[in-house]
N, CA, C and O atoms as a Tripos MOL2 file, in Angstrom:
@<TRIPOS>MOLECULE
protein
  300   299    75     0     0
PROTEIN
NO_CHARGES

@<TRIPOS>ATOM
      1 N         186.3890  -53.0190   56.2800 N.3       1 UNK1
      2 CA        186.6290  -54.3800   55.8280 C.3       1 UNK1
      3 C         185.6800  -55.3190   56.5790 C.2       1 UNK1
      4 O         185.8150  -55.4650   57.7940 O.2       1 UNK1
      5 N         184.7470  -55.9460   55.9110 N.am      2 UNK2
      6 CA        184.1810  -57.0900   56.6060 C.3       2 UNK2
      7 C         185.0050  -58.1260   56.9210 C.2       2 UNK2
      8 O         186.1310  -58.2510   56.4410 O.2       2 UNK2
      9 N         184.3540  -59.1140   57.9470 N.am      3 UNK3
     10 CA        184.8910  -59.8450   58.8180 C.3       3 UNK3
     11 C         184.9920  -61.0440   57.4800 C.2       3 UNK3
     12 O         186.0370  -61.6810   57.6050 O.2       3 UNK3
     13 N         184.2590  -61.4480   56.3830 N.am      4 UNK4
     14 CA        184.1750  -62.6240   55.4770 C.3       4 UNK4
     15 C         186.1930  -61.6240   54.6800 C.2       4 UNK4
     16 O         187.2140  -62.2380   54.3680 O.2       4 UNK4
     17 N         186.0610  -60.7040   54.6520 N.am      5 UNK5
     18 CA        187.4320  -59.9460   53.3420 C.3       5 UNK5
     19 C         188.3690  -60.3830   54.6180 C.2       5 UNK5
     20 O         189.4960  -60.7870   54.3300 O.2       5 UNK5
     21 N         187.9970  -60.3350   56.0170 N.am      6 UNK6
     22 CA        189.5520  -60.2970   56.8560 C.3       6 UNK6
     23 C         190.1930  -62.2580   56.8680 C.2       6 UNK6
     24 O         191.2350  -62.9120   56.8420 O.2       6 UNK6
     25 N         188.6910  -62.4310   56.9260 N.am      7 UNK7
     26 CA        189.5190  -64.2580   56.5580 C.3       7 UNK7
     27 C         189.8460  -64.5100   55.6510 C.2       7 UNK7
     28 O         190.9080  -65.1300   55.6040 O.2       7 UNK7
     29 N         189.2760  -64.2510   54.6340 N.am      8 UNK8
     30 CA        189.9580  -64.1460   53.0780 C.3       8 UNK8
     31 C         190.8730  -63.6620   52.9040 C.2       8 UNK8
     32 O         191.3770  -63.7470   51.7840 O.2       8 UNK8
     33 N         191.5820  -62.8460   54.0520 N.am      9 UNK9
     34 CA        192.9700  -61.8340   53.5050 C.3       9 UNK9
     35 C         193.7830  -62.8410   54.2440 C.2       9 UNK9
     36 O         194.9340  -63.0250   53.8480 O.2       9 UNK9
     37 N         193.2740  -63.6190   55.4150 N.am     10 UNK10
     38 CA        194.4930  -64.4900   56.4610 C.3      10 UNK10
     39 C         194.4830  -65.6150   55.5130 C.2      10 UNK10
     40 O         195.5840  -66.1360   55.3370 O.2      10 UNK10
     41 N         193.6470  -66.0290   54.9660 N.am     11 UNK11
     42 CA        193.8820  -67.5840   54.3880 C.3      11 UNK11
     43 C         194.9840  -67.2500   53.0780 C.2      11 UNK11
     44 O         195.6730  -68.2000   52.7030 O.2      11 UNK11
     45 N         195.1570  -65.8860   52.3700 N.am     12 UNK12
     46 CA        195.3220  -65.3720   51.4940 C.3      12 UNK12
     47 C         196.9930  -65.5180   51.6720 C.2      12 UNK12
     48 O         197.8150  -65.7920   50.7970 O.2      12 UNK12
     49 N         197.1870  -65.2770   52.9190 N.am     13 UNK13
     50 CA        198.6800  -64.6080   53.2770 C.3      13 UNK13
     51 C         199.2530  -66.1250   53.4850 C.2      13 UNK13
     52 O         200.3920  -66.3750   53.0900 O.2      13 UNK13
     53 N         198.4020  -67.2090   54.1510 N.am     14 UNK14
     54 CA        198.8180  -68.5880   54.2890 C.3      14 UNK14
     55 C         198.9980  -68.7500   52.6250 C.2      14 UNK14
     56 O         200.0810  -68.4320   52.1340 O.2      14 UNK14
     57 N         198.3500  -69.0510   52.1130 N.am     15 UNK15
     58 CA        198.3260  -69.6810   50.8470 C.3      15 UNK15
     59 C         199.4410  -68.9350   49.4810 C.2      15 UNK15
     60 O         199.8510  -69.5190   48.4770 O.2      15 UNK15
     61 N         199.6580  -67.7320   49.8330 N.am     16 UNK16
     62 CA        200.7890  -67.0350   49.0500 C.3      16 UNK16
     63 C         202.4270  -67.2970   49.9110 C.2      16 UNK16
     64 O         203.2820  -66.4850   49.5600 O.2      16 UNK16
     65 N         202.7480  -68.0420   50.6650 N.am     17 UNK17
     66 CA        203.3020  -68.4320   51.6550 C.3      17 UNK17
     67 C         204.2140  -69.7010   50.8310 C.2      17 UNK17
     68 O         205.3990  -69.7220   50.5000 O.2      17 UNK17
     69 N         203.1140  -70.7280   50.6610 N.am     18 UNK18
     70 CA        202.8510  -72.1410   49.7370 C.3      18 UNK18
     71 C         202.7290  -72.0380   48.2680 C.2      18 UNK18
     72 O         203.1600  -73.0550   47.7250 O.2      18 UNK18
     73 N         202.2230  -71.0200   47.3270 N.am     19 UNK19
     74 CA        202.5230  -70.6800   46.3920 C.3      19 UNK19
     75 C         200.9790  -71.2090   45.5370 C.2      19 UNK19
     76 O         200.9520  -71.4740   44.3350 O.2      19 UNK19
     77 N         199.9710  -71.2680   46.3090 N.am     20 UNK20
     78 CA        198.7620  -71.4210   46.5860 C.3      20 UNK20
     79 C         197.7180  -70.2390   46.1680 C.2      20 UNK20
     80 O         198.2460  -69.1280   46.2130 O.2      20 UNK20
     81 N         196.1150  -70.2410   45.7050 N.am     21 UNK21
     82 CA        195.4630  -69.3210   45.5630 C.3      21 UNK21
     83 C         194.5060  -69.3590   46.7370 C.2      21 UNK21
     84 O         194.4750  -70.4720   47.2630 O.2      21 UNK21
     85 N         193.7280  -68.4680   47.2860 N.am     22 UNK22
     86 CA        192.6040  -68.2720   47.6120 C.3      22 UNK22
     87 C         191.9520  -69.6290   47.6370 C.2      22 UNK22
     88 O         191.7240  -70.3960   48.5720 O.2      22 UNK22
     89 N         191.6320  -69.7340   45.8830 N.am     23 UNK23
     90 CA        190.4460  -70.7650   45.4670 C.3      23 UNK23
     91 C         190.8780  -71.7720   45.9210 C.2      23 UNK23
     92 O         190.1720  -72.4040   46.7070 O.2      23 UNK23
     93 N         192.5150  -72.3650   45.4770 N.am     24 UNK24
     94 CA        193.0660  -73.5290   45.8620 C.3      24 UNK24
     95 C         192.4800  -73.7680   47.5100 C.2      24 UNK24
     96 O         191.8760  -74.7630   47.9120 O.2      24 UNK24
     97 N         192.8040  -72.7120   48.1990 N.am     25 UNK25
     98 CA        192.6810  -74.0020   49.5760 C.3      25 UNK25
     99 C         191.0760  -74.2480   49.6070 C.2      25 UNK25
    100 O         190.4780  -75.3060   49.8060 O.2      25 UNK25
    101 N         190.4900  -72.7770   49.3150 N.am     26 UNK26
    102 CA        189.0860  -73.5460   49.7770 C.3      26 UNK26
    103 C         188.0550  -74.2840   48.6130 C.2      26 UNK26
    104 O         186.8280  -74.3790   48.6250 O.2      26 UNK26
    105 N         188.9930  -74.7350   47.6690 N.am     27 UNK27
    106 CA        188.5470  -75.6240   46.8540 C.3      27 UNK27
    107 C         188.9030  -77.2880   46.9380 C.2      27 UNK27
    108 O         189.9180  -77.6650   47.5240 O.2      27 UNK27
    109 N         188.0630  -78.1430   46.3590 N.am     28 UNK28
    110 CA        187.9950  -79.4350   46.8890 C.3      28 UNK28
    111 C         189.5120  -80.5410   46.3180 C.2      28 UNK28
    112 O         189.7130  -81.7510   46.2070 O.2      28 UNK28
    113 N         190.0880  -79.6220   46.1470 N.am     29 UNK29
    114 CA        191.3630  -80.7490   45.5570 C.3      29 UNK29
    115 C         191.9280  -81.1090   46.9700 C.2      29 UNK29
    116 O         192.0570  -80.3100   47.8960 O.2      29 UNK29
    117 N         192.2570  -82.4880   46.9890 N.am     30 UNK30
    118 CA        192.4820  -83.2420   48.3150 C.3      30 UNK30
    119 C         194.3010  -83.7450   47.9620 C.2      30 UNK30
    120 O         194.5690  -84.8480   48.4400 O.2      30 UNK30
    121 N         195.3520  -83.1240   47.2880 N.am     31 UNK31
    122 CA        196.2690  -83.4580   47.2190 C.3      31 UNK31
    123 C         197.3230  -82.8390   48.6310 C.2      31 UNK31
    124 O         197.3110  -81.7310   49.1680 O.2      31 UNK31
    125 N         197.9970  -83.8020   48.8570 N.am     32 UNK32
    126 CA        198.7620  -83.7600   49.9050 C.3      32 UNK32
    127 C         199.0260  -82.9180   50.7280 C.2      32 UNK32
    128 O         198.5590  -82.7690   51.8570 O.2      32 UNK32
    129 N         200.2320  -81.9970   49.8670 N.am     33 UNK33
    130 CA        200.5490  -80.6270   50.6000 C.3      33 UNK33
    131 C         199.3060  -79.5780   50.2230 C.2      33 UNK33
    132 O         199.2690  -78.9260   51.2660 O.2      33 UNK33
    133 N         198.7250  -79.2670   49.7440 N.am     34 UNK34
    134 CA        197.2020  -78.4270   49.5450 C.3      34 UNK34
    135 C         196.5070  -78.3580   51.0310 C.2      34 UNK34
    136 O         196.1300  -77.3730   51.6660 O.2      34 UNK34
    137 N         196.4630  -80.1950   51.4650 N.am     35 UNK35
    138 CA        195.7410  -80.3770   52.4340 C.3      35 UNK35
    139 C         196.3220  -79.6660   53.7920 C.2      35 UNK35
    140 O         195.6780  -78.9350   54.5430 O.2      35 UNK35
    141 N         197.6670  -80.0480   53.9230 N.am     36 UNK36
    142 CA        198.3360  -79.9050   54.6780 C.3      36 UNK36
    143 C         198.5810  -78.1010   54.8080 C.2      36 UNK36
    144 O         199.2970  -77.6750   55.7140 O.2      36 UNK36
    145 N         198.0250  -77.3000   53.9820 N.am     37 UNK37
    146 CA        198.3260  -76.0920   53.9070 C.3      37 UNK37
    147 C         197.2620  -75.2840   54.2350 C.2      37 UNK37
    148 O         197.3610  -74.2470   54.8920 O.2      37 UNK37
    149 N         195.8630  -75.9200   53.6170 N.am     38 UNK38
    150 CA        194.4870  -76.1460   54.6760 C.3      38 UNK38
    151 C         194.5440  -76.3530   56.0280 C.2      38 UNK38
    152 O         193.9840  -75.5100   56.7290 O.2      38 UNK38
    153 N         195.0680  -77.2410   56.5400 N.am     39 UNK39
    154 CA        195.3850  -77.5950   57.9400 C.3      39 UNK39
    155 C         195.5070  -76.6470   58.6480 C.2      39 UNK39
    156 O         195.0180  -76.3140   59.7280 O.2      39 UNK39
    157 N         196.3990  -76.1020   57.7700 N.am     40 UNK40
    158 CA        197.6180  -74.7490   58.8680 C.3      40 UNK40
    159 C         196.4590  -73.4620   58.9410 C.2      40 UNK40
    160 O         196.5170  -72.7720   59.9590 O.2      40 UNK40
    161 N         195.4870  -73.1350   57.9820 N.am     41 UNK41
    162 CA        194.2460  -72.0350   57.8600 C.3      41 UNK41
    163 C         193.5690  -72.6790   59.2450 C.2      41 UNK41
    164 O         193.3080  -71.9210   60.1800 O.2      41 UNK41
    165 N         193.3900  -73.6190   59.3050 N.am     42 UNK42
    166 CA        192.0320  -74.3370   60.2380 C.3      42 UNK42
    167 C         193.0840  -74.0500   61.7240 C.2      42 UNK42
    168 O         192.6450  -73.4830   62.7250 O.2      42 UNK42
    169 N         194.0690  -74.4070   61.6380 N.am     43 UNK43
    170 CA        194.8670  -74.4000   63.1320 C.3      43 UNK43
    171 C         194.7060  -72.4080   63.1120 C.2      43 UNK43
    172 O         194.0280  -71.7130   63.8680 O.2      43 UNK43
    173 N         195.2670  -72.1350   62.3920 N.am     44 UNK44
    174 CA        195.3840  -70.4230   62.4520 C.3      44 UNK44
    175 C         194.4440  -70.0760   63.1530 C.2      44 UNK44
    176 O         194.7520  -69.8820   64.3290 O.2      44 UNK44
    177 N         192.7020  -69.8130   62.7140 N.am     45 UNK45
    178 CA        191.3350  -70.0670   62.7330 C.3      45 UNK45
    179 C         191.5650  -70.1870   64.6720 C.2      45 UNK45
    180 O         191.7310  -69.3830   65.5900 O.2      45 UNK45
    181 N         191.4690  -71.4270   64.5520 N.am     46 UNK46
    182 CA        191.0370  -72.0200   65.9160 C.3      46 UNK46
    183 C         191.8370  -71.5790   67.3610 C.2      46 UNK46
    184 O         191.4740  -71.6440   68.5350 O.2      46 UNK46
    185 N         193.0810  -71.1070   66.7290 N.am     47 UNK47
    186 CA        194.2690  -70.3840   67.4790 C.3      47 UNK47
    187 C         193.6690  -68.6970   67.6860 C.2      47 UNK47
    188 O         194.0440  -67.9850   68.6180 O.2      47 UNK47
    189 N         192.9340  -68.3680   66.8950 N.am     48 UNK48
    190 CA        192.1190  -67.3980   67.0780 C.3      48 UNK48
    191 C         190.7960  -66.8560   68.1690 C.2      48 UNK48
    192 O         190.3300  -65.7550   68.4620 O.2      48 UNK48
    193 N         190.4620  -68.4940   68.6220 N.am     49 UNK49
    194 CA        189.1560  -68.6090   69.0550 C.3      49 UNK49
    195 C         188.2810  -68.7540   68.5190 C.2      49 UNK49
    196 O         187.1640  -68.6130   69.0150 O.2      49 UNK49
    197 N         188.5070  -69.0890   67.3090 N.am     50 UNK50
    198 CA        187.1550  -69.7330   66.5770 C.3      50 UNK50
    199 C         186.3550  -71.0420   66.8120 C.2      50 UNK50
    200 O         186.8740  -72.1580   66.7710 O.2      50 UNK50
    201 N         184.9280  -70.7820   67.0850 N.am     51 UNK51
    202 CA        184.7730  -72.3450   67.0710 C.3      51 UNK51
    203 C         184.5160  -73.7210   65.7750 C.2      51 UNK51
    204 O         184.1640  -73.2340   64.7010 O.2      51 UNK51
    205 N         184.6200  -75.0110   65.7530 N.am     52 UNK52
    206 CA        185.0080  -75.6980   64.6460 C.3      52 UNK52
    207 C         183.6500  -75.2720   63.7860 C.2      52 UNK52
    208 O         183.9260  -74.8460   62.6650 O.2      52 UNK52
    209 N         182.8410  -75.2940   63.9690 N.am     53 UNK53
    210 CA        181.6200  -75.1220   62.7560 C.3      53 UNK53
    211 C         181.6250  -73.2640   62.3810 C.2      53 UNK53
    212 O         181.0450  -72.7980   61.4000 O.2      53 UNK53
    213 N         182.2210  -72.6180   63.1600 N.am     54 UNK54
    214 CA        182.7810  -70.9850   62.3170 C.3      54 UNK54
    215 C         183.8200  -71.6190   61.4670 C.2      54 UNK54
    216 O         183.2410  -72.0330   60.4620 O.2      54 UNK54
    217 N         184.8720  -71.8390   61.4170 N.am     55 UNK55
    218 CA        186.0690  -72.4270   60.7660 C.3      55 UNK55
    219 C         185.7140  -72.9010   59.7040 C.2      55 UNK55
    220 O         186.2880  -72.6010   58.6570 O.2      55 UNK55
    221 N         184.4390  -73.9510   59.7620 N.am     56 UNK56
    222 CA        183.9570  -74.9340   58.1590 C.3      56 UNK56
    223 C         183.4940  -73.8930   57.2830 C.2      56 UNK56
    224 O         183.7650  -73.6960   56.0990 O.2      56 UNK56
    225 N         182.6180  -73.1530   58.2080 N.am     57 UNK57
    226 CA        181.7780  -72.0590   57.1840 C.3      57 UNK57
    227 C         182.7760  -71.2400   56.7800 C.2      57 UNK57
    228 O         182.6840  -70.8170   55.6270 O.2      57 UNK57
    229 N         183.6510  -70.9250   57.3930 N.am     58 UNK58
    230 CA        184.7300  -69.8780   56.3670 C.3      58 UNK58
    231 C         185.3090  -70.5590   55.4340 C.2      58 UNK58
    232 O         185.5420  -70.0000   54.3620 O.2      58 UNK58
    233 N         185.6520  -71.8620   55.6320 N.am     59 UNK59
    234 CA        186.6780  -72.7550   54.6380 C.3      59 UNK59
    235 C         185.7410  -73.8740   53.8600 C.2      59 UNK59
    236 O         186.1730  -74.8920   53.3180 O.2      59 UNK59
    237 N         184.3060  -73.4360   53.9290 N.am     60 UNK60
    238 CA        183.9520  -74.5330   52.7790 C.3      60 UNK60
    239 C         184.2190  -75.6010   53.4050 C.2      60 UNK60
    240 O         185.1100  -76.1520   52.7580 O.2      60 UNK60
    241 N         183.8240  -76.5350   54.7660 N.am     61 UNK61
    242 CA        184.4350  -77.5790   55.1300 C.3      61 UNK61
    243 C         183.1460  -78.0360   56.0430 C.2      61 UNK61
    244 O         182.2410  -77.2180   56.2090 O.2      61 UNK61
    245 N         183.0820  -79.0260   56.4920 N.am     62 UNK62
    246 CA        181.9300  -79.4340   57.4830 C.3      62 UNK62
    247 C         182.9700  -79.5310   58.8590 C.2      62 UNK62
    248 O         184.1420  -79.8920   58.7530 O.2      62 UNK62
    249 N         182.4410  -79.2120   59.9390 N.am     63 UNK63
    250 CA        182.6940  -79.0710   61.5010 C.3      63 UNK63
    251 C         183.8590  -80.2400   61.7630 C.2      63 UNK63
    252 O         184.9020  -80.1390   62.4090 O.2      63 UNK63
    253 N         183.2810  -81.4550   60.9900 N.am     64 UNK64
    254 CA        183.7440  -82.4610   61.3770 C.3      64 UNK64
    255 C         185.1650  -82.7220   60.9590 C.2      64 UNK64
    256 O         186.1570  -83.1720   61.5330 O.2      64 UNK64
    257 N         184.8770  -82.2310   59.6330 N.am     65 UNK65
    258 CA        186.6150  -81.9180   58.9670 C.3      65 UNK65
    259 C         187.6180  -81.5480   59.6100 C.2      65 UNK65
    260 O         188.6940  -82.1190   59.7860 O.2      65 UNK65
    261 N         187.0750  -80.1300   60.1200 N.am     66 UNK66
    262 CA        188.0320  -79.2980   60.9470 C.3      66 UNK66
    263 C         188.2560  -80.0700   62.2410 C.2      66 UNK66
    264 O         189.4440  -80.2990   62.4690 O.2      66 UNK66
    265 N         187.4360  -80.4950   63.0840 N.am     67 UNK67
    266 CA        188.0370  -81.1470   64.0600 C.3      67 UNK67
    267 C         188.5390  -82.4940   64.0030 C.2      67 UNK67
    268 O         188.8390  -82.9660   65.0990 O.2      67 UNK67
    269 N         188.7580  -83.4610   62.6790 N.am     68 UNK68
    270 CA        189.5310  -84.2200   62.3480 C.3      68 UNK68
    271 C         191.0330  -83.6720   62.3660 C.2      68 UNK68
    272 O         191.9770  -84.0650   63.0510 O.2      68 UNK68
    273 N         190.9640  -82.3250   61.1100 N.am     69 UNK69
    274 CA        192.3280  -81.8030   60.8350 C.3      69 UNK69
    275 C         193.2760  -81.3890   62.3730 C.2      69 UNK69
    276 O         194.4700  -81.5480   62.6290 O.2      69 UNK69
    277 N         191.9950  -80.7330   63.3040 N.am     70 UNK70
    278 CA        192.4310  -80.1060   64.4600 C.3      70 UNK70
    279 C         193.3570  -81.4150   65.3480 C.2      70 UNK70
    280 O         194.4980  -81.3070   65.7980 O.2      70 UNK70
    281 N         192.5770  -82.4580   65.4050 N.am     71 UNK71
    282 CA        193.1250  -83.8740   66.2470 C.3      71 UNK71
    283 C         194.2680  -84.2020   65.7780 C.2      71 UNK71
    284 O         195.1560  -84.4180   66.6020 O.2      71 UNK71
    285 N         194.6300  -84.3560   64.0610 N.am     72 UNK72
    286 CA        195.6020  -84.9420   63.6350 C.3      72 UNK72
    287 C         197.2240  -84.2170   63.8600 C.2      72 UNK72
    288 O         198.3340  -84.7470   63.8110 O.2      72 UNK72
    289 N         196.7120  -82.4440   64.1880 N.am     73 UNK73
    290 CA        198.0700  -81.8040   64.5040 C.3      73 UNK73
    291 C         197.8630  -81.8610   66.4360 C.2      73 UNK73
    292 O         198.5940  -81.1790   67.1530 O.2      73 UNK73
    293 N         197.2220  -82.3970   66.7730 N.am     74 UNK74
    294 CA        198.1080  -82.8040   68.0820 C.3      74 UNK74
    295 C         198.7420  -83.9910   68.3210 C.2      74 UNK74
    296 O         199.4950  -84.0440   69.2930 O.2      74 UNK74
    297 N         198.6200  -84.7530   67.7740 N.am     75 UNK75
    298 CA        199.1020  -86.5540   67.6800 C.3      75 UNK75
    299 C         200.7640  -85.7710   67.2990 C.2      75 UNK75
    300 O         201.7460  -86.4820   67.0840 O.2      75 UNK75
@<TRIPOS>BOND
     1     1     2 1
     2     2     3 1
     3     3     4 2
     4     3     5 am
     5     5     6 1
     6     6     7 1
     7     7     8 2
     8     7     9 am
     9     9    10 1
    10    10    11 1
    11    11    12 2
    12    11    13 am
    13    13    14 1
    14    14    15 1
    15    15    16 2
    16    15    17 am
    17    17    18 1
    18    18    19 1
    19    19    20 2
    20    19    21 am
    21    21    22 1
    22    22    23 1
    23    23    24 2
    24    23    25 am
    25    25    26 1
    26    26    27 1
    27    27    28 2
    28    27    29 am
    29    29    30 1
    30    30    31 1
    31    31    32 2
    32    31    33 am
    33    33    34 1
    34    34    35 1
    35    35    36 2
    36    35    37 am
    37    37    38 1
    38    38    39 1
    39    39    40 2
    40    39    41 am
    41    41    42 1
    42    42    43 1
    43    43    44 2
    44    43    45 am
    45    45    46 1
    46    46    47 1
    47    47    48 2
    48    47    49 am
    49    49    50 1
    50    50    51 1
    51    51    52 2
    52    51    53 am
    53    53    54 1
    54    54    55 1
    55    55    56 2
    56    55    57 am
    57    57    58 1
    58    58    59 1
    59    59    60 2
    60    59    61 am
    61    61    62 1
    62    62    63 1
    63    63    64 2
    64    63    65 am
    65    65    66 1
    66    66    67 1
    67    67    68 2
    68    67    69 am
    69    69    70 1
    70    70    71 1
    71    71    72 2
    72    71    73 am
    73    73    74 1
    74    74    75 1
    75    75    76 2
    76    75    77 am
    77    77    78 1
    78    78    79 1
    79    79    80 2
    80    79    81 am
    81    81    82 1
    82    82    83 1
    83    83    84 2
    84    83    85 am
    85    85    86 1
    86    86    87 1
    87    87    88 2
    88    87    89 am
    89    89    90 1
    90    90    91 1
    91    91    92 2
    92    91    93 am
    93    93    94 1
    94    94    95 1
    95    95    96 2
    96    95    97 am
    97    97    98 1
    98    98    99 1
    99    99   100 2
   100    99   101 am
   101   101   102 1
   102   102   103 1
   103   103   104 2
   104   103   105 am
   105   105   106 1
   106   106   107 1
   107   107   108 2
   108   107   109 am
   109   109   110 1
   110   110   111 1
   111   111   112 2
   112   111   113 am
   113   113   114 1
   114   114   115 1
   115   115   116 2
   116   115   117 am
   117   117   118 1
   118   118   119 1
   119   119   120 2
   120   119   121 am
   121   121   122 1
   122   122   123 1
   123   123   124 2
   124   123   125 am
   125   125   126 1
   126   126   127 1
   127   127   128 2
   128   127   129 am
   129   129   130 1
   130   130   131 1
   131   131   132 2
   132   131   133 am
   133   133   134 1
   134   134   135 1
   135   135   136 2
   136   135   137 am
   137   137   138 1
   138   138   139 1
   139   139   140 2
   140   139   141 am
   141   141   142 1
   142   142   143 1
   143   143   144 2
   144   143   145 am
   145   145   146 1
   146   146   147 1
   147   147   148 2
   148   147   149 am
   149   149   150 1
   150   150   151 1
   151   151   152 2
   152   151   153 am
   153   153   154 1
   154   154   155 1
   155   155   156 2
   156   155   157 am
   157   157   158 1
   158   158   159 1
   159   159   160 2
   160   159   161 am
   161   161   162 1
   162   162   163 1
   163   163   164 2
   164   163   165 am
   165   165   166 1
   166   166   167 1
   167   167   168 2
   168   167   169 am
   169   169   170 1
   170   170   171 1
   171   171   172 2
   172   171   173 am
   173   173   174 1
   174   174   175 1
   175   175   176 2
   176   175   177 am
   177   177   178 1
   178   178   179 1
   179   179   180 2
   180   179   181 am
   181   181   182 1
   182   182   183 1
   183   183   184 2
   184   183   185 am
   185   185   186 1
   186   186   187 1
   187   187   188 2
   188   187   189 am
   189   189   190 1
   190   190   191 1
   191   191   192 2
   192   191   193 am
   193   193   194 1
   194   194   195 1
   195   195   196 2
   196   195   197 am
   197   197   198 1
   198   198   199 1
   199   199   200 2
   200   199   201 am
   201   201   202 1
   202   202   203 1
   203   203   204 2
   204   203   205 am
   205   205   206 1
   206   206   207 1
   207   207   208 2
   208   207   209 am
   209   209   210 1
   210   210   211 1
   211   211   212 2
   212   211   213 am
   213   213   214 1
   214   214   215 1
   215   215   216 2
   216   215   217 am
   217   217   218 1
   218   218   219 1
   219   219   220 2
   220   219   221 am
   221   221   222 1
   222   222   223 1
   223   223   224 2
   224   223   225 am
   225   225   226 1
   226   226   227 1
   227   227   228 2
   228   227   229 am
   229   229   230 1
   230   230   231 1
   231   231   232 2
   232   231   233 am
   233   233   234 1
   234   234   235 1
   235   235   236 2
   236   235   237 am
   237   237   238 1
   238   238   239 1
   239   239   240 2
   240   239   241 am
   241   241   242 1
   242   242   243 1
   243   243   244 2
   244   243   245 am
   245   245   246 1
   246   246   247 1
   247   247   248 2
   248   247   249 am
   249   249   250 1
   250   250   251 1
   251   251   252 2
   252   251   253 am
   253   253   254 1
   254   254   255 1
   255   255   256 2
   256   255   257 am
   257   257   258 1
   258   258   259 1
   259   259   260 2
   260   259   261 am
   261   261   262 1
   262   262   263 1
   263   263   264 2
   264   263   265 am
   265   265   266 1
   266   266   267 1
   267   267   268 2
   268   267   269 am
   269   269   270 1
   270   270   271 1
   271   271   272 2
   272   271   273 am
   273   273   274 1
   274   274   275 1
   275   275   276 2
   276   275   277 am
   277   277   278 1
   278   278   279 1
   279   279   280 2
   280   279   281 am
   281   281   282 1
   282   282   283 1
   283   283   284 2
   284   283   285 am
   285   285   286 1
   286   286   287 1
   287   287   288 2
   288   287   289 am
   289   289   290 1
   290   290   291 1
   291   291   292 2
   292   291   293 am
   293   293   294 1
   294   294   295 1
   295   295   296 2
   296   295   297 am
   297   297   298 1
   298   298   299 1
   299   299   300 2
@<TRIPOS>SUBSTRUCTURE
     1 UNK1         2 RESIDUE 1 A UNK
     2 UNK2         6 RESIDUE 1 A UNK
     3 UNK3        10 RESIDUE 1 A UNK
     4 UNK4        14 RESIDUE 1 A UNK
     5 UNK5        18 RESIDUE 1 A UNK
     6 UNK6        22 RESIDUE 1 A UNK
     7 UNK7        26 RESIDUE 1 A UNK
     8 UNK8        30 RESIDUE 1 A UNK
     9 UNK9        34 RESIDUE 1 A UNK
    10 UNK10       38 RESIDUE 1 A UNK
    11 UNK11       42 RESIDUE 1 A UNK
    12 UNK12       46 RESIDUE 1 A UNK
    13 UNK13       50 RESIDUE 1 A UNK
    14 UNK14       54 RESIDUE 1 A UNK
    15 UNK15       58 RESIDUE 1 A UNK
    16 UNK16       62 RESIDUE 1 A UNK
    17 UNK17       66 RESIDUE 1 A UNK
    18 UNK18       70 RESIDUE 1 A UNK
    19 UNK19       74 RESIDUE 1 A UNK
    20 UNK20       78 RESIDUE 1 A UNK
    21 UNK21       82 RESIDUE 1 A UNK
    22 UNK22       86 RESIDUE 1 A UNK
    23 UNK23       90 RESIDUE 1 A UNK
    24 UNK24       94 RESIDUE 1 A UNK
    25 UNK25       98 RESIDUE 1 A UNK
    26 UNK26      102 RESIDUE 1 A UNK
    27 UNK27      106 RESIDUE 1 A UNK
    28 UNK28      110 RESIDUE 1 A UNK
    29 UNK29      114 RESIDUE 1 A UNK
    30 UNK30      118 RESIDUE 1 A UNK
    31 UNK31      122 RESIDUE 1 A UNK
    32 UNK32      126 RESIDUE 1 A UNK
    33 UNK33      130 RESIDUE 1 A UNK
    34 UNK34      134 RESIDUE 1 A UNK
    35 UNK35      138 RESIDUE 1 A UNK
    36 UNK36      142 RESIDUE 1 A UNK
    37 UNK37      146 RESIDUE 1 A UNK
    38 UNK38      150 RESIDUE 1 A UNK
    39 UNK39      154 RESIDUE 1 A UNK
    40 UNK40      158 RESIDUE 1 A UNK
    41 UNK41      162 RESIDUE 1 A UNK
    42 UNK42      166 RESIDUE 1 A UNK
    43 UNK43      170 RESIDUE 1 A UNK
    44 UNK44      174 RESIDUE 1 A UNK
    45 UNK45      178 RESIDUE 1 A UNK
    46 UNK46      182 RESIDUE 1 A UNK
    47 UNK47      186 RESIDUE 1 A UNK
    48 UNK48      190 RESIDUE 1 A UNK
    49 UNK49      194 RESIDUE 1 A UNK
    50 UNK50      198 RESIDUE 1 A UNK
    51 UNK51      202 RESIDUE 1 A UNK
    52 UNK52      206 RESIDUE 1 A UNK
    53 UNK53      210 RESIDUE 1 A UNK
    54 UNK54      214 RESIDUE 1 A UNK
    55 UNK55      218 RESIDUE 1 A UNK
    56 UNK56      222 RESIDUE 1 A UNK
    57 UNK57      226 RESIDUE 1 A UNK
    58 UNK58      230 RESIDUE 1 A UNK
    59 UNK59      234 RESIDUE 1 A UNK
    60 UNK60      238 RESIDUE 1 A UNK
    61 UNK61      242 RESIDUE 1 A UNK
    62 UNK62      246 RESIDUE 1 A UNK
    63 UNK63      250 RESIDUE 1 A UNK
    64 UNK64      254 RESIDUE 1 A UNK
    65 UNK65      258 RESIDUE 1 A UNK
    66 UNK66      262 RESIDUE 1 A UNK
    67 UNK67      266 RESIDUE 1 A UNK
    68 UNK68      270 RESIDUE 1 A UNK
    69 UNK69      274 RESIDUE 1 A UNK
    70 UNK70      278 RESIDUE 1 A UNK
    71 UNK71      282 RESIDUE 1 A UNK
    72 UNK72      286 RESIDUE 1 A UNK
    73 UNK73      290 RESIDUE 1 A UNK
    74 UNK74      294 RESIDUE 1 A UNK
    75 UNK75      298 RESIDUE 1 A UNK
């Protein structure tokens, strides 16, 4: 299993969780809970040791995203 199929299988297990696809999270729809379900991939990710610009490139996201999303779940 490549390392691109093992994030695809974790974001997979988040998003069947939420009732969510694959495409859904790492696609650009910006509705509420979607986002918020994104969030939880990017915290997963980073809880991993990932750093924020690995995280964008797996999720289709720019660096900056992720460490927005990352700031807003410590507040």
């Amino acid at each position: 299993m490549t390392p691109r199929e093992k994030h695809l299988q974790a974001i997979a297990e988040i998003a069947d969780e939420h009732g969510y696809t694959v495409e859904d999270i790492l696609g650009p729809c910006r509705h509420k809970h979607l986002v918020s379900v994104r969030h939880q991939c990017f915290a997963m990710f980073y809880d991993r040791g990932y750093s924020t610009p690995e995280i964008g490139r797996i999720m289709n996201r720019d660096h900056s995203t992720v460490c927005h999303a990352l700031n807003k779940r410590a507040i």
